[in-house]
Backbone bond lengths (Angstrom), bond angles and torsions (degrees), N, CA, C in turn:
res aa  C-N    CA-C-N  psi(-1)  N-CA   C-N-CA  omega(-1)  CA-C   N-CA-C  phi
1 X - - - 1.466 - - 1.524 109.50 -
2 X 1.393 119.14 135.72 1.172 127.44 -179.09 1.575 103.60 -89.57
3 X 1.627 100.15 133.37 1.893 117.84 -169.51 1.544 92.45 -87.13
4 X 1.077 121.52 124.09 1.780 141.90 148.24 1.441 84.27 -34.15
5 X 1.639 107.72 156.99 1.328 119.70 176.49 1.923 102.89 -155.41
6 X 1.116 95.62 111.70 1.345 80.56 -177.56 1.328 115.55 -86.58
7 X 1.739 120.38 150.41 1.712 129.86 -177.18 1.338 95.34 -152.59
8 X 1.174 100.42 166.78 1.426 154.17 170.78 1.539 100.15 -56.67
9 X 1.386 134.49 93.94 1.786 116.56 176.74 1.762 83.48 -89.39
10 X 1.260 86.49 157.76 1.865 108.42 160.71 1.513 94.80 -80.39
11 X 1.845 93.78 165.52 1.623 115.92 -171.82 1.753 100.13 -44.97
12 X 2.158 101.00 -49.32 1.200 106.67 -162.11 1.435 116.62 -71.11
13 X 1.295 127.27 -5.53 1.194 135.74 -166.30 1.352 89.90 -104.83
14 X 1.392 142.87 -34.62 1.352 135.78 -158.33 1.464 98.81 -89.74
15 X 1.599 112.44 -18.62 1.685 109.57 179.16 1.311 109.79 -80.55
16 X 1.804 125.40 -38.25 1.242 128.18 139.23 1.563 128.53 -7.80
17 X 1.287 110.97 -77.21 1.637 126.12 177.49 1.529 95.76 -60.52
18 X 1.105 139.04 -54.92 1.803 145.28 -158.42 1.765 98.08 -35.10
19 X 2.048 86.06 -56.69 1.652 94.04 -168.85 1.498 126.83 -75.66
20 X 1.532 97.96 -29.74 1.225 96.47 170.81 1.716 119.31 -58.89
21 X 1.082 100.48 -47.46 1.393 104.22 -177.37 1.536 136.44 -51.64
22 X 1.430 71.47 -28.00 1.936 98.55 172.65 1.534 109.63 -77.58
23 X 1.769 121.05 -29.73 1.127 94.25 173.04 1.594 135.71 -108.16
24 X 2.001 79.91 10.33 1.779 86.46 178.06 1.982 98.99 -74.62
25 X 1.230 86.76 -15.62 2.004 91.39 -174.68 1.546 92.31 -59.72
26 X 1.310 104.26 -65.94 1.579 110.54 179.64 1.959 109.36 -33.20
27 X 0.587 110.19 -69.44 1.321 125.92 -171.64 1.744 107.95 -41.81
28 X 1.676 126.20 -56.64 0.773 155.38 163.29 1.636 108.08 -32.15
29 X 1.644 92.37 -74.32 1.509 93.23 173.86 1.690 141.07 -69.89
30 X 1.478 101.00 2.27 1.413 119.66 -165.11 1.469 87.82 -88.99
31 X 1.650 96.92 -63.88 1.581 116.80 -171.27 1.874 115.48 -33.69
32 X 1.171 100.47 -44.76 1.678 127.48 -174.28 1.808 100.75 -64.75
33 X 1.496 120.07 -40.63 0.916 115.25 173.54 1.848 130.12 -88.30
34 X 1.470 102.12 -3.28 1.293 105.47 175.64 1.338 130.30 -49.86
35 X 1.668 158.03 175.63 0.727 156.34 168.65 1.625 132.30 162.02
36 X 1.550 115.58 135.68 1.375 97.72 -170.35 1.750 140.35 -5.43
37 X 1.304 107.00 100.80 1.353 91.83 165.04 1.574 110.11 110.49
38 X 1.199 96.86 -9.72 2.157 121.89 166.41 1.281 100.39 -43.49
39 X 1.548 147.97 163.91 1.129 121.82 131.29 1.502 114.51 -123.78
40 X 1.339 135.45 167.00 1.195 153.36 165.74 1.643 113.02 0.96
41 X 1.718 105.10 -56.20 1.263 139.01 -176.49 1.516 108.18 -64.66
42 X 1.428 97.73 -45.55 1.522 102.00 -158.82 1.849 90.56 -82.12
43 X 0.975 112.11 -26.00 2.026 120.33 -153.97 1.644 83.11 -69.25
44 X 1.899 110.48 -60.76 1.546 117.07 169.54 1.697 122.12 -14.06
45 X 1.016 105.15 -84.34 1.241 131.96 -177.16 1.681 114.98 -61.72
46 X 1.510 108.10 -25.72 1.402 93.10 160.91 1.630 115.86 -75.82
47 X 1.276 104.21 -42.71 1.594 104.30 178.94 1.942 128.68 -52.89
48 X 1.755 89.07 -26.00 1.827 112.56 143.25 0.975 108.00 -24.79
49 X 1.319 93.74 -108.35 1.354 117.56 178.43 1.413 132.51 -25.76
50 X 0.755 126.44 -65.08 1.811 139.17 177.15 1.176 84.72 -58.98
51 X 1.218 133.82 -67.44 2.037 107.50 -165.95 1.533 122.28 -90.37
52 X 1.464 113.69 29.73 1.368 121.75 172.59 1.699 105.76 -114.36
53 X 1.573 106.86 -7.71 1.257 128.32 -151.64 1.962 78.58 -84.17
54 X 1.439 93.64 -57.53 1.667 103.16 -172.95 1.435 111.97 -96.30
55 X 1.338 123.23 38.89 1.483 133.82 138.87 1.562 95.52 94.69
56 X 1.008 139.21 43.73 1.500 133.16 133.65 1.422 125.54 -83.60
57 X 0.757 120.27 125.70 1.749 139.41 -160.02 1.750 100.37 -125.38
58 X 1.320 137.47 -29.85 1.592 138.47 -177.01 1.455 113.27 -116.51
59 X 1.229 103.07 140.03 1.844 93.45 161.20 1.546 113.50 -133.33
60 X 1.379 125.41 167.34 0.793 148.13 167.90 1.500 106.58 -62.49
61 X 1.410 123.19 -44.93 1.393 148.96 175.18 1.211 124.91 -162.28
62 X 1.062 150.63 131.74 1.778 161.30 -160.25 1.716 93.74 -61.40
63 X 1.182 140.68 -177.34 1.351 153.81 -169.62 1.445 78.11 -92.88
64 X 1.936 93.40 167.88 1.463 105.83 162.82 1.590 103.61 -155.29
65 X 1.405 137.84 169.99 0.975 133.42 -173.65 1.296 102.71 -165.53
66 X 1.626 116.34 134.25 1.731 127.61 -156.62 1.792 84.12 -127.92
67 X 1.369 100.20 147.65 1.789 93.73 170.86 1.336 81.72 -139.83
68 X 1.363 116.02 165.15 1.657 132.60 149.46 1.664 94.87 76.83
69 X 1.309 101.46 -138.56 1.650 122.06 168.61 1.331 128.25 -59.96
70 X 1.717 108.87 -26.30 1.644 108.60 165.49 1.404 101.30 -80.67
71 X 1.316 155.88 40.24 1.265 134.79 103.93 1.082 134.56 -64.23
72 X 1.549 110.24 -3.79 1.125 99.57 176.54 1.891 103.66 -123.58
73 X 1.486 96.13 21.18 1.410 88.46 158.58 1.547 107.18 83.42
74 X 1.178 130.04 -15.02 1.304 139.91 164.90 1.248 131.82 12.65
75 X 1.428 158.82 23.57 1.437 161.29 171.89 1.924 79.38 112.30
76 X 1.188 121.41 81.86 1.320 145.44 163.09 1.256 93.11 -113.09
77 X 1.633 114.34 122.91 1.587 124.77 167.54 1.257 118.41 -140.34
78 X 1.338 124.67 16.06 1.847 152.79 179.33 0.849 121.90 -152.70
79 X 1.448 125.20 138.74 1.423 128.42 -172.55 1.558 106.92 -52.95
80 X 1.254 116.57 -62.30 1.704 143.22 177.47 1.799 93.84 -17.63
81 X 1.782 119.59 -42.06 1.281 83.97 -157.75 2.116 102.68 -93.43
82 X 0.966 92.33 14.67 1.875 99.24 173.99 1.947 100.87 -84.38
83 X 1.073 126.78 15.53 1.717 155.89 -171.55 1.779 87.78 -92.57
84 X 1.270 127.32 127.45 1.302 115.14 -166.92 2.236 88.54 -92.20
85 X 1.141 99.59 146.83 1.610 117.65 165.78 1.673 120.42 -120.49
86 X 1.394 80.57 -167.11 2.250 99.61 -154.77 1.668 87.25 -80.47
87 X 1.391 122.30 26.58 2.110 108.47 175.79 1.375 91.75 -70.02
88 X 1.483 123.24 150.86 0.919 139.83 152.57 1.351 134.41 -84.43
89 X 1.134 132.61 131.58 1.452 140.54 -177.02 1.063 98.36 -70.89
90 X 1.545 116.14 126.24 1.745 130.78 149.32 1.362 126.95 -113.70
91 X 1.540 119.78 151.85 1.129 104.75 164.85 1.368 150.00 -46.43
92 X 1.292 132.55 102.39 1.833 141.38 174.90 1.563 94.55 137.49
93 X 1.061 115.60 -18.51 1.401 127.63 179.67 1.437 139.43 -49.14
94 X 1.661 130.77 93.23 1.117 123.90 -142.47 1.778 108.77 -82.37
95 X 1.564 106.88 166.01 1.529 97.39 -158.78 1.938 100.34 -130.75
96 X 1.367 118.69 154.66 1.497 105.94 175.12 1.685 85.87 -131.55
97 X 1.332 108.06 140.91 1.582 126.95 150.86 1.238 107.61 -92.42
98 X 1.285 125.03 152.82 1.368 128.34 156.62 1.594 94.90 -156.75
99 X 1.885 105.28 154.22 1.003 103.79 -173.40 1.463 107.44 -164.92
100 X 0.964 139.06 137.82 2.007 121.69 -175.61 1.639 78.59 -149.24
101 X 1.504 114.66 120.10 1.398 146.64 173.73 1.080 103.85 -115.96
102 X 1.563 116.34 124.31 1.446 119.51 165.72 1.639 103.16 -94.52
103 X 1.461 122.99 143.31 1.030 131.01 -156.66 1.542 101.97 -142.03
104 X 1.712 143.02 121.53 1.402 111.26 167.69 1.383 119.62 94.89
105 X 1.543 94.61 -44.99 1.658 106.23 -164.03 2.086 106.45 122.56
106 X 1.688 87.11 -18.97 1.547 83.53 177.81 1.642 139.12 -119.23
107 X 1.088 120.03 120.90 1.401 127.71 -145.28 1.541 110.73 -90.12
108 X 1.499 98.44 141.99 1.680 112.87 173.15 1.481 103.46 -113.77
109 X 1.907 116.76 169.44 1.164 93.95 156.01 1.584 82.61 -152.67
110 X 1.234 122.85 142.16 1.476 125.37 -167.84 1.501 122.39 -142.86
111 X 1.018 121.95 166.53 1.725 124.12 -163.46 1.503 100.43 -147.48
112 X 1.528 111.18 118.77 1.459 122.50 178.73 1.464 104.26 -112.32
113 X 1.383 117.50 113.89 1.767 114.94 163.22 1.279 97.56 -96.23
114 X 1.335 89.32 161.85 1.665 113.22 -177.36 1.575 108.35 -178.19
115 X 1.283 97.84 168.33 1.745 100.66 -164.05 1.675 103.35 -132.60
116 X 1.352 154.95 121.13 1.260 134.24 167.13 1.386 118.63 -78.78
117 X 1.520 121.32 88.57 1.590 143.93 159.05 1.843 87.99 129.24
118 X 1.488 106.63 -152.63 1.314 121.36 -137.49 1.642 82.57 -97.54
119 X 1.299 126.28 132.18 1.253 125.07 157.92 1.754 124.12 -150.04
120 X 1.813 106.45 91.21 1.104 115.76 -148.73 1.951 109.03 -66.71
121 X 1.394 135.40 -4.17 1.245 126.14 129.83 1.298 150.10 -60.75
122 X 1.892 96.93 -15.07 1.702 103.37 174.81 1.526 95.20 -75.63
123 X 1.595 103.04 -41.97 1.542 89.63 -165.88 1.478 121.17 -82.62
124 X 1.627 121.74 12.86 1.767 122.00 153.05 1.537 103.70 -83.34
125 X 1.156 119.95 -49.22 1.685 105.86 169.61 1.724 127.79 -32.51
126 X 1.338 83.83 -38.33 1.994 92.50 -168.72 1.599 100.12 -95.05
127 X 1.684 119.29 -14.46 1.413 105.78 140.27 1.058 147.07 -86.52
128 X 0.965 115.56 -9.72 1.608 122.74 -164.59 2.130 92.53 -97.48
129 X 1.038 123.79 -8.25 1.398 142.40 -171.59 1.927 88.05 -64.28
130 X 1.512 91.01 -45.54 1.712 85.24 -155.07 1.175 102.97 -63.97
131 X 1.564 147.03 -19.27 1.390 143.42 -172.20 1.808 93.10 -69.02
132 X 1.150 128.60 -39.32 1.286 133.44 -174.88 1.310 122.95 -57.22
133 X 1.441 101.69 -45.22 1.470 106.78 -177.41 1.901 85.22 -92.65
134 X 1.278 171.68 -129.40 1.011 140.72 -137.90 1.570 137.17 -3.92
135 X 1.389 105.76 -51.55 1.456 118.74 177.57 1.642 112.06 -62.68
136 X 1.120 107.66 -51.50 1.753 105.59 172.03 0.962 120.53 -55.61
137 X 1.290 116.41 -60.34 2.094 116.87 170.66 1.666 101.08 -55.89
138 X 1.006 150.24 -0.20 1.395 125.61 -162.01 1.516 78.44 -109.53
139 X 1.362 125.43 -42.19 1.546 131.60 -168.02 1.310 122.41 -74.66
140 X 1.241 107.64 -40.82 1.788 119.33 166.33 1.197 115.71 -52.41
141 X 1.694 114.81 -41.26 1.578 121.32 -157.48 2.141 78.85 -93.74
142 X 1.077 148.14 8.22 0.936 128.29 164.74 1.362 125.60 -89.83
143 X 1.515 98.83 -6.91 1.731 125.12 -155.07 1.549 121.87 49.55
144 X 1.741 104.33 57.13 1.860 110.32 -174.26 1.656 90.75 -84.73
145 X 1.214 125.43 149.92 1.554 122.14 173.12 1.828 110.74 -55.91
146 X 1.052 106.44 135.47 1.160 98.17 121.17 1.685 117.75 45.08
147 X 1.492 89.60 -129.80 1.263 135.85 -171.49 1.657 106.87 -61.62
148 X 1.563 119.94 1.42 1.500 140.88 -171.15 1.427 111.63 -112.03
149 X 1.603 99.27 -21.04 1.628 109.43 -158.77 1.442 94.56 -89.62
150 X 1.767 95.51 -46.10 1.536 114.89 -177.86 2.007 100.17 -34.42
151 X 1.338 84.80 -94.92 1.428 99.85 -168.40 1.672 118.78 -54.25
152 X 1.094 113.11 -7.23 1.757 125.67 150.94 2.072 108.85 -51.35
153 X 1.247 86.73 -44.54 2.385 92.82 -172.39 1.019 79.54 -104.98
154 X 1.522 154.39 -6.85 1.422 107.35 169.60 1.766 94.04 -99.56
155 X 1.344 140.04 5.02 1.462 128.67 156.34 1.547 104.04 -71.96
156 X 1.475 113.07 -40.87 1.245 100.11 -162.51 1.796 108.04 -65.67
157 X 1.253 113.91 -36.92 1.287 140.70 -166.03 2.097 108.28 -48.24
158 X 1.710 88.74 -45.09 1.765 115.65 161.14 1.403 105.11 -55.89
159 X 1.099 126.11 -80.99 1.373 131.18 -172.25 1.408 113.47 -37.73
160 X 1.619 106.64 -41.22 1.890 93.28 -173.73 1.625 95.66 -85.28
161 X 1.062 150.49 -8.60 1.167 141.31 -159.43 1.655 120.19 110.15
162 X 1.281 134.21 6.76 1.480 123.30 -134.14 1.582 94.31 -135.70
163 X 1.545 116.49 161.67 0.840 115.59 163.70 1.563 125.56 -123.32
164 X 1.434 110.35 157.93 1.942 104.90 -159.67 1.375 104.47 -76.18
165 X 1.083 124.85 126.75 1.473 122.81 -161.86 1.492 81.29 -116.35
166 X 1.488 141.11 -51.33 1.460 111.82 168.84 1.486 139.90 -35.70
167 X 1.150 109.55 -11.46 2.012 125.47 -179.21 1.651 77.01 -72.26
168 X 1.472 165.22 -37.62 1.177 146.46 -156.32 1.024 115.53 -87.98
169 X 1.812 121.69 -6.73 1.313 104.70 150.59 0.911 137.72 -92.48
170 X 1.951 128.51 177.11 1.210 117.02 -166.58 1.156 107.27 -67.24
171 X 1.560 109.62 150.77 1.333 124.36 -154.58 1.377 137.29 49.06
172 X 1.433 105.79 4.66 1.621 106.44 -177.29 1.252 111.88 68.45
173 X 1.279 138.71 67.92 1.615 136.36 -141.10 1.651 73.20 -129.28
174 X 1.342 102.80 133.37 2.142 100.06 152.63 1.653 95.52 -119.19
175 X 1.315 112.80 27.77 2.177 103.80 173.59 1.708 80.10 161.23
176 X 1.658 83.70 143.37 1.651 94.74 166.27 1.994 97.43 -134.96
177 X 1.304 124.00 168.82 1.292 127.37 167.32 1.725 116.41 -69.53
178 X 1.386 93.42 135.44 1.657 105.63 178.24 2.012 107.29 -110.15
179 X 0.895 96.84 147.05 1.522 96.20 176.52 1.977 115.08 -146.60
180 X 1.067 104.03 -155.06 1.556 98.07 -174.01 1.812 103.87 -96.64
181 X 1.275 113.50 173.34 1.597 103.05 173.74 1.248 100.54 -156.35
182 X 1.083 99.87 134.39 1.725 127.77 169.30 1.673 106.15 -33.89
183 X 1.067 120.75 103.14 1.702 130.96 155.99 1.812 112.54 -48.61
184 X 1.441 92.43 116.08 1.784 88.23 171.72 1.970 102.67 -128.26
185 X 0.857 98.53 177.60 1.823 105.97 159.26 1.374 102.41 -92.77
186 X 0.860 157.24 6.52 1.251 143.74 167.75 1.808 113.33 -132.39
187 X 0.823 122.46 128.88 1.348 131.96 -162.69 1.251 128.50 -114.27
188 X 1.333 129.65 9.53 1.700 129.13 -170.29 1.281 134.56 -27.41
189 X 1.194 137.18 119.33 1.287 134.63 171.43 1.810 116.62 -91.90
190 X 1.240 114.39 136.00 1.479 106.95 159.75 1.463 113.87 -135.59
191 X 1.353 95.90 146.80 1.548 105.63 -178.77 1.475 102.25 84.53
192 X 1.755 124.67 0.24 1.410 105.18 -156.97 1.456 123.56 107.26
193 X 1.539 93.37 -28.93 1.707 97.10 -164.71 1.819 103.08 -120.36
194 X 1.328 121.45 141.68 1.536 142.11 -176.16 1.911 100.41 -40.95
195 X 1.041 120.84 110.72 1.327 129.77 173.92 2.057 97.15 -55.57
196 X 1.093 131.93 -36.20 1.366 125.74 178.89 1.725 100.28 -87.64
197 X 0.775 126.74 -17.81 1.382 127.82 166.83 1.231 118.04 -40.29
198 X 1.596 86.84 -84.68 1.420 121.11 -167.21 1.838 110.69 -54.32
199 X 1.406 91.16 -14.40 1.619 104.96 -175.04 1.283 113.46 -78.55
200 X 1.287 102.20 -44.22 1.711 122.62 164.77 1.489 126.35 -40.90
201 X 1.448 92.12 -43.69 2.002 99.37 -163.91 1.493 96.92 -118.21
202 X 1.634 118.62 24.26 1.561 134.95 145.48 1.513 106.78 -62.84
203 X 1.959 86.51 -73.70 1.501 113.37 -170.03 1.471 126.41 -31.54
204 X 2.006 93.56 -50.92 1.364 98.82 152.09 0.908 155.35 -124.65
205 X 1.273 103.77 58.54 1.524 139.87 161.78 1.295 102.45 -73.44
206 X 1.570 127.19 -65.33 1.275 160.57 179.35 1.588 108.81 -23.47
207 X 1.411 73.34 -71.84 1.811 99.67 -173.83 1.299 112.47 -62.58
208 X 1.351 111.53 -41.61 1.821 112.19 171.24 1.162 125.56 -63.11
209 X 1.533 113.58 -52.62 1.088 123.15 170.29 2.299 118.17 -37.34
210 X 1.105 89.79 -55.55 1.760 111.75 166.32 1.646 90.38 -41.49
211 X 1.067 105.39 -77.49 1.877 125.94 -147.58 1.768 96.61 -75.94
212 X 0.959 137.36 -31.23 1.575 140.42 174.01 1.714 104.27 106.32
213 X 1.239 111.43 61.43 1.729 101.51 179.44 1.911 93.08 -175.56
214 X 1.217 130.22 146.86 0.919 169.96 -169.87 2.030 135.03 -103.72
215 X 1.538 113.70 95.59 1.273 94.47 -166.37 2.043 115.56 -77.38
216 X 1.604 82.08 19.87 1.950 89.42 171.03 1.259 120.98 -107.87
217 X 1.377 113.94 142.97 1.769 96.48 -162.15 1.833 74.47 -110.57
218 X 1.170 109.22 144.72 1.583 118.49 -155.51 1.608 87.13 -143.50
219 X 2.046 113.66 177.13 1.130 133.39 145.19 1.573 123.03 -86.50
220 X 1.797 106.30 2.64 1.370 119.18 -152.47 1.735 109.97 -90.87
221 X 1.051 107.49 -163.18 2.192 88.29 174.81 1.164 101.12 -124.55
222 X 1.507 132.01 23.95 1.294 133.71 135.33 1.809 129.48 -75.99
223 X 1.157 96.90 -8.56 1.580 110.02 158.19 1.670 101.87 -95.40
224 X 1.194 148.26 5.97 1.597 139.43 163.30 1.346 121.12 -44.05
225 X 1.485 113.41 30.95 1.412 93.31 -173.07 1.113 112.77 -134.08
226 X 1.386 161.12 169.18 1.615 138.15 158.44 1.372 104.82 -59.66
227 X 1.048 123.12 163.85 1.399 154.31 -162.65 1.996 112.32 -71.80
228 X 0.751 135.19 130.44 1.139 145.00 -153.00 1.529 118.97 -94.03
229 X 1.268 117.93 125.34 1.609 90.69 -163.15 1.275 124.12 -83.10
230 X 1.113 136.14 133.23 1.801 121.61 -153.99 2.074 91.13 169.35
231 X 1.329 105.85 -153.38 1.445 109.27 168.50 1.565 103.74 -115.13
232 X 0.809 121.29 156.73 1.726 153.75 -176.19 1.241 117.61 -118.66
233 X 1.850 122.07 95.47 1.535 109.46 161.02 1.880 118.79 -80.69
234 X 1.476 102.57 84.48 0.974 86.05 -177.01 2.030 126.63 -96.87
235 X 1.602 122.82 145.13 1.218 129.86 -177.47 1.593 136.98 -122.80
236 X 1.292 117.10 50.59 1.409 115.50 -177.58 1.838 114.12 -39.86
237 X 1.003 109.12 137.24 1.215 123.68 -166.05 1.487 111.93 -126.30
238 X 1.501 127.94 127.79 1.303 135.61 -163.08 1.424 115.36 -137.77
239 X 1.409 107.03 112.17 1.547 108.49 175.02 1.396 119.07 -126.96
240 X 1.769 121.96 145.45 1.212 134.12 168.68 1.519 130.54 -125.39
241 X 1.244 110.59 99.77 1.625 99.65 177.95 1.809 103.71 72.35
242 X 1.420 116.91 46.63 1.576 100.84 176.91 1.418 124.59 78.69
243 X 1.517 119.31 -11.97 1.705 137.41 151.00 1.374 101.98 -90.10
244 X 1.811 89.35 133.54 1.489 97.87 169.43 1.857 107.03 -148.51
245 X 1.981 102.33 125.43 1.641 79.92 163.97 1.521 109.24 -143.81
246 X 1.276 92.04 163.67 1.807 82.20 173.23 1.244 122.06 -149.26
247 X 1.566 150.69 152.06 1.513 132.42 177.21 2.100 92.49 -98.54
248 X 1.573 77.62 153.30 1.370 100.68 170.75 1.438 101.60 -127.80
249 X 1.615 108.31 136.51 1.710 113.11 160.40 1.518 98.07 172.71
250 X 1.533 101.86 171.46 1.675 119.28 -154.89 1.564 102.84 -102.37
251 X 1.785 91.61 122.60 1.389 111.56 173.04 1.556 111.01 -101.44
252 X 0.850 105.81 136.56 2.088 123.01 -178.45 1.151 92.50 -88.43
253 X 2.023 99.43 119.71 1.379 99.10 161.40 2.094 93.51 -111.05
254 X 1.414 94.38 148.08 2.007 102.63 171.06 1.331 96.79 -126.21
255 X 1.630 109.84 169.83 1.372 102.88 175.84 1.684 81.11 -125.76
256 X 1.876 121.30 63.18 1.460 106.75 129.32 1.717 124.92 -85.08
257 X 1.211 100.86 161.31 1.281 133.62 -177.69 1.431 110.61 -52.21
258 X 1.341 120.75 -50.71 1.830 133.53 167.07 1.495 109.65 -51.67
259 X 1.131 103.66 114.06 1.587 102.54 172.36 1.755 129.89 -61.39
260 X 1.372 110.85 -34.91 1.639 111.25 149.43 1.359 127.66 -51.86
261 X 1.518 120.31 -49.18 1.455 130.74 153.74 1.922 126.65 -41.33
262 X 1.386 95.18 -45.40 1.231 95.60 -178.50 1.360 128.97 -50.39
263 X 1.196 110.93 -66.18 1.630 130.19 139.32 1.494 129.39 -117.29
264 X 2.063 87.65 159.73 1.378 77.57 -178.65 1.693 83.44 -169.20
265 X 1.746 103.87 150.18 1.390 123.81 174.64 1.764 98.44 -61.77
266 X 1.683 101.33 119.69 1.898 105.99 -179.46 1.249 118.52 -59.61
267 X 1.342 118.70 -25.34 1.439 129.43 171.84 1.516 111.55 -126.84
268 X 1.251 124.37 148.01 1.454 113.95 173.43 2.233 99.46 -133.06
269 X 1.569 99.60 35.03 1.716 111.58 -172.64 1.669 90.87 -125.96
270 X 0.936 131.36 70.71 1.576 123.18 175.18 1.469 98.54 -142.51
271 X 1.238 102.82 168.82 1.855 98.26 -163.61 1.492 124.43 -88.50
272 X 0.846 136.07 5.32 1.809 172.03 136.65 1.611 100.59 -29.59
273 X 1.472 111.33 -62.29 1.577 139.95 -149.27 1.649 95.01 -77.50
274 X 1.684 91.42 -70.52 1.716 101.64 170.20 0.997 127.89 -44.27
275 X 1.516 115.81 -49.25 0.963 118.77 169.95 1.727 125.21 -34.24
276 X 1.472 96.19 -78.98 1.811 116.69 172.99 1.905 91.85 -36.00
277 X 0.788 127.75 -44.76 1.512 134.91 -164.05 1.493 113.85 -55.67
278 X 1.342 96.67 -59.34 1.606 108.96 -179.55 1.618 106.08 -84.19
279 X 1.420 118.66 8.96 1.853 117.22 161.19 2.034 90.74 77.25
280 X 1.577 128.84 20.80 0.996 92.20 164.38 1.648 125.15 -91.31
């Protein structure tokens, strides 16, 4: 088990945590309101709402919401169908939030599982999660590439039984880099995703590409590198039989010398954490 450590965040790191926090709230409170017969669309748009309510105007990416078997990604073969739709929520029925709010100028991007009523396989998924988020911080702070860490959770992923349901996104990404973004009055999204965003994780695309490193953490050998120091949305993703869950949130990579320093989970108070905490 990985020990909480308490520090000192910088201003910019504390604007980091601000947003995240705001949208695991989001998440929380959406989740609380779910119920037979919600759909995908509607789950979307509440998570809208509630964080436009408290002054987000940009995202990183629009909300999204998986019910049933699209949490677990299910015969997904286009981006278009990760686009939330009219499925309806039923009871036992497992649920994904996702959400990346730009806030400030500073961006989160996060992943809420949840299940509507008792479902004693959702809830080994959302344990067996915690070996995941241990294994990455123990590996990052070693400086394994990349592309080492990858295929490290997808062995581990074998061992518990599960399959990597993050390989279904484009590029097979399990975390891409988050950074700050330029505040405008006007805000466009395409594809779903923040037109200043997307500009961002061009730029450094660009720049990596030049420099030998990558802001996509991939299975590919353009992720070959250790990890970059900046923020990390990173999301291992776990599916069984048509269940799927996963946490999303931002790991700090530094290039100090102290291995606690080096990296470290930006928050260790999100409901995932607590969860594992209180043994449910």
């Amino acid at each position: 088990m990985t020990t909480a450590v308490a520090r000192e965040l910088s201003a910019e790191l504390r604007g980091f945590r601000e947003v995240q926090t705001l949208a695991y709230e989001c998440a929380e409170a959406v989740a609380a309101q779910l119920k037979p017969g919600v759909t995908e669309r509607e789950a979307a748009r509440m998570q809208r709402e509630w964080l436009r309510e408290r002054g987000v105007r940009d995202w990183f990416h629009l909300p999204f919401a998986w019910f049933g078997d699209r949490t677990a990604f299910v015969n997904f073969r286009v981006p278009l169908q990760f686009f939330p739709t009219n499925r309806r929520l039923e009871a036992g029925m497992p649920f994904i939030l996702d959400m990346a709010p730009v806030h400030k100028g500073y961006t989160a991007d996060i992943g809420y599982s949840g299940c509507l009523g008792l479902s004693p396989l959702h809830d080994k998924l959302l344990a067996d999660l915690r070996a995941h988020r241990e294994l990455i911080l123990r590996e990052v702070r070693e400086r394994r590439t990349l592309r080492e860490i990858y295929e490290d959770v997808d062995r581990l992923m074998v061992r518990q039984g599960y399959a990597n349901r993050h390989r279904a996104y484009p590029f097979g990404v399990i975390a891409h880099k988050v950074d700050r973004v330029r505040e405008r009055r006007l805000n466009p999204t395409l594809f779903g995703f923040g037109a200043q965003s997307l500009k961002g994780l061009a730029s450094d695309a660009l720049h990596g590409h030049r420099d030998g490193w990558s802001p996509l953490w991939s299975p590919y050998r353009f992720s070959d590198h250790p990890p970059q120091p900046g923020l990390w949305a990173v999301e291992p993703h776990l599916g069984f039989r048509g269940t799927g869950a996963k946490f999303e949130e931002l790991l700090v990579v530094t290039d100090s010398k102290d291995p606690e320093e080096s990296a470290f989970w930006l928050d260790d108070d999100l409901p995932h954490v607590r969860r594992w905490a209180e043994g449910i």
